[in-house]
C-alpha positions as semicolon CSV with decimal commas, in nm:
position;residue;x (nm);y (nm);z (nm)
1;X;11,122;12,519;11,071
2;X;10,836;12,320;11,204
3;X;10,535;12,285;10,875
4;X;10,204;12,151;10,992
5;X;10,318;11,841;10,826
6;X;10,585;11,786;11,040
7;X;10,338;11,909;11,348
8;X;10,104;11,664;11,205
9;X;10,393;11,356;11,164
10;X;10,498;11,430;11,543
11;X;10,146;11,390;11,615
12;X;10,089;11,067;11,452
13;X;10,394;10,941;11,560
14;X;10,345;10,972;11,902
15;X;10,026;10,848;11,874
16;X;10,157;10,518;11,721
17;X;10,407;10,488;11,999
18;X;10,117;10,471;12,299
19;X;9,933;10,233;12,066
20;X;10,230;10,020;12,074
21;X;10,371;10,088;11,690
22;X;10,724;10,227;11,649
23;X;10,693;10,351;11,312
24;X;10,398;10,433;11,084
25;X;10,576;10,164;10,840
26;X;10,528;9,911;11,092
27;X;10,159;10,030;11,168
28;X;10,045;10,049;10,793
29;X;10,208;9,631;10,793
30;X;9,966;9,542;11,050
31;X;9,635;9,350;11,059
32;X;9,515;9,628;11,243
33;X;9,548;9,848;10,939
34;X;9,475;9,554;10,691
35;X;9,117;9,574;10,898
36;X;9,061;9,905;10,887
37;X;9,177;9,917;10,506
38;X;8,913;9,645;10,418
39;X;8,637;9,856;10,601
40;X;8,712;10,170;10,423
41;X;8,707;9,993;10,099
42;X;8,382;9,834;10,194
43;X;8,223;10,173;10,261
44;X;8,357;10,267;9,953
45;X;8,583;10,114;9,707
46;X;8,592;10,398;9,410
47;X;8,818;10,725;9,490
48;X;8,653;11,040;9,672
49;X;8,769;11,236;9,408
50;X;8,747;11,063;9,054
51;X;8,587;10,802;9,147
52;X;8,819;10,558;8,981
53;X;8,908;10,201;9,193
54;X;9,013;10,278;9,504
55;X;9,375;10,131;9,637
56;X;9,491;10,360;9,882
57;X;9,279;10,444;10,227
58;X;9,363;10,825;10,314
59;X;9,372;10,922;10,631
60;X;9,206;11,266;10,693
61;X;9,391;11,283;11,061
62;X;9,580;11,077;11,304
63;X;9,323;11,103;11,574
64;X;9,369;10,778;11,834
65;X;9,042;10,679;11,712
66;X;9,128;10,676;11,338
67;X;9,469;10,495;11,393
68;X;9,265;10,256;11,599
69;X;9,010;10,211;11,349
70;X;8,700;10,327;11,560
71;X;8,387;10,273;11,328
72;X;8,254;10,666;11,381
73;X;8,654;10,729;11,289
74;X;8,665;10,502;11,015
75;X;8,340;10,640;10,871
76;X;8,469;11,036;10,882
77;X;8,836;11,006;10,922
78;X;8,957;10,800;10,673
79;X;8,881;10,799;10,256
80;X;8,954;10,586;9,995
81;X;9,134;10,693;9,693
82;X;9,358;10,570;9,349
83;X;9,733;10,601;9,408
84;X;9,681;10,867;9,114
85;X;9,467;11,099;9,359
86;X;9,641;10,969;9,683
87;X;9,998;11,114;9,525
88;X;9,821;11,448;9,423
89;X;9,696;11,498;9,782
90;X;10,038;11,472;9,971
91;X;10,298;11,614;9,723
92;X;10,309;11,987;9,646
93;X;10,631;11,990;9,392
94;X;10,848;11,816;9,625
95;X;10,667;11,870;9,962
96;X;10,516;11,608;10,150
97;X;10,218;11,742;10,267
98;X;10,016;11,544;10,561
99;X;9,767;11,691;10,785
100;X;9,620;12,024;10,753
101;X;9,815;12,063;10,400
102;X;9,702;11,751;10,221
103;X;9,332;11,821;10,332
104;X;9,327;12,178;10,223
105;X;9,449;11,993;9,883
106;X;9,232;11,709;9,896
107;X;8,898;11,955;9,906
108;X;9,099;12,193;9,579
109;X;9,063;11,819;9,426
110;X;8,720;11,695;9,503
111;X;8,557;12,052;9,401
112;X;8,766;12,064;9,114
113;X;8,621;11,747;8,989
114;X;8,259;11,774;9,096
């Protein structure tokens, strides 16, 4: 049974691939990530929900421009969050929820706490 996370991990995946990554491991190890990390952090280094310290930079989708760290992408495709809030957004029980999922969650979370 295909979920939208798993439409959403084939997505990413692939997208990795033409970008020359073979896993999303070996992607989130790279300076190319470590970049894009410390410019999400610099836009805003508190959570987008609780506004605790931020550790953990969320990706909203896996567009080619996100994974590549585009600034427009980087500005609207990617949020910071604590692990706390991070871990809340992509389980459901046992789920693993990426993709449409985790955003649909990820707005229940932010209006819950304004």
């Amino acid at each position: 049974e295909f979920s939208s996370s798993n439409i959403a991990i084939a997505r990413r995946d692939k997208a990795l691939l033409l970008m020359g990554f073979r896993s999303y491991d070996d992607y989130l190890k790279s300076d190319l990530w470590k970049m894009i990390r410390g410019i999400v952090f610099g836009i805003n280094s508190r959570c987008c929900v609780c506004s605790s310290p931020a550790s953990q930079a969320h990706h909203l989708n896996y567009s080619i421009d996100a994974l590549e760290g585009k600034p427009s992408a980087i500005e609207f495709c990617i949020v910071s969050m604590c692990d706390l809030c991070h871990n809340k957004v992509h389980f459901k029980g046992s789920q693993f929820l990426i993709g449409r999922g985790s955003r649909k969650k990820l707005r229940k979370l932010v209006a819950k706490h304004s």
